[in-house]
N, C-alpha and C positions, 0 to 999 in steps of 0.2 A: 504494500500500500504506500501510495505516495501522499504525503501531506504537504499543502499548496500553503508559502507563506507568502502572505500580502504585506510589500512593506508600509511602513506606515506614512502617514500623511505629511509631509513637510510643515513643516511649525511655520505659522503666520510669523511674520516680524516680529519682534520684541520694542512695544514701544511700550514706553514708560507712563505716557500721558493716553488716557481712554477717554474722548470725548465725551461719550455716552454717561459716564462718571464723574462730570466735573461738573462746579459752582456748587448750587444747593444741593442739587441731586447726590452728589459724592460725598455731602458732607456727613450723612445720618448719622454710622455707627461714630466716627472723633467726637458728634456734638452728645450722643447716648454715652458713650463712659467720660466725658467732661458731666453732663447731666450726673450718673452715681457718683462721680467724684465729690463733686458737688453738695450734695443730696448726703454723703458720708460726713463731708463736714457740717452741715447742718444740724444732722443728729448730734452730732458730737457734740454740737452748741448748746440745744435747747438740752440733752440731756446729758448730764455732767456727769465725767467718768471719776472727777474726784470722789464724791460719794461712793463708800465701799458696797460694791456686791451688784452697781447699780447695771456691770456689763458682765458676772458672775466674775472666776479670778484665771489669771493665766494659768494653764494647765501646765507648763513647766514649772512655772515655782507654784505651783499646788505639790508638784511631782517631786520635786527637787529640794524649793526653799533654795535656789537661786533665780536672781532674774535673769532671763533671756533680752537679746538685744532688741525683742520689740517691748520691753518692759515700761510702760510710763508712756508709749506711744499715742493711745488713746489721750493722755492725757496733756498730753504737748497739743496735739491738736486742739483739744479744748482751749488753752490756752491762747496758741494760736489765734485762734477764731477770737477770742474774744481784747486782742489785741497786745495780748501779751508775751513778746519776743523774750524774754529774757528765762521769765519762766518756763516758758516752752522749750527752751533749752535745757534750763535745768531738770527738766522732766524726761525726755531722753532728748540726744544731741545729735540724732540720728534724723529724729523728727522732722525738721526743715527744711535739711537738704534733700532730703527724699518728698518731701512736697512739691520746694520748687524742681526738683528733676521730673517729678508729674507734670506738673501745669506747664514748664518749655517740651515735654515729648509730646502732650495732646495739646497743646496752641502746634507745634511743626506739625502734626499728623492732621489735623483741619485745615491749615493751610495750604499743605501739599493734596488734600481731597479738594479744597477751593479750584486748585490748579490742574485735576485731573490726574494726577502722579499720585503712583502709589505709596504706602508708608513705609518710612524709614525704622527701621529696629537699632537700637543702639547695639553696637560690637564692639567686644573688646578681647583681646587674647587671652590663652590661658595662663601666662605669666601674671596678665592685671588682674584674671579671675583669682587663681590660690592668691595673690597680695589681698585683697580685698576680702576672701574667705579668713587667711592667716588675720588681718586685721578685727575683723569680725568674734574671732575668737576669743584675740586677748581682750576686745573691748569688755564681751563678757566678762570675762576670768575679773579684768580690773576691774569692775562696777562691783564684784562679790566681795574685792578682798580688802582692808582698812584704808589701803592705800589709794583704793578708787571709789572713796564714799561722796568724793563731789561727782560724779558719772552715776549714782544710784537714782532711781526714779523718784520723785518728791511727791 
């Protein structure tokens, strides 16, 4: 028996910009997780994670009785939201730059839907991933031990 292969189709061009996809049309999903992004800090606002129990407790340091590095995150954004930079910091220090690294990925990811182009993913190597995992680590390690009790969540 002979089995007949059909090659396959030649790939259209590769354009980057799809008409069909641009202005408002393009924009839905960047303006839907800008909209939950959104709508996360809102909660945050009106319901305040300072008050214990009010989002149940982090199941690491339930587990543990250390904090994890998303420890006091909740609670930086409340801060946040309610205009205060400093405490928000003091609550975790993690908290703000990973806000504004949100809000510049989805402003370029509607922007580039504005302009019919597809979204950009941030990349980075494996040398800057394990740097940033290793970093991540100790940050823990030091928010648990005397030495990093200004890095502990307030």
């Amino acid at each position: 028996m002979e089995s007949t292969h059909v090659a396959p189709e030649p790939a259209a061009p590769s354009d980057s910009a799809n008409p069909s996809r641009s202005g408002l049309r393009g924009m839905g999903i960047p303006l839907l997780v800008a909209g939950v992004g959104i709508g996360v800090g809102v909660l945050l606002h009106l319901r305040d994670p300072h008050v214990e129990g009010s989002y149940g407790i982090c199941p690491v340091y339930a587990l543990t009785g250390w904090w994890c590095p998303g420890c006091g995150g909740m609670r930086a954004i409340n801060n946040l939201t309610n205009g205060n930079l400093l405490d928000s910091v003091q609550s975790n220090v993690l908290a703000v730059p990973l806000v504004l690294a949100f809000v510049l990925w989805v402003g370029d990811w509607t922007l580039r839907a504005w302009r019919g182009e597809r979204m950009r993913l941030p990349s980075i190597n494996a040398v800057t991933m394990w740097t940033f995992f290793a970093l991540l680590a100790v940050y823990t390690v030091l928010r648990n031990t005397p030495w990093g009790t200004w890095l502990a969540p307030v």
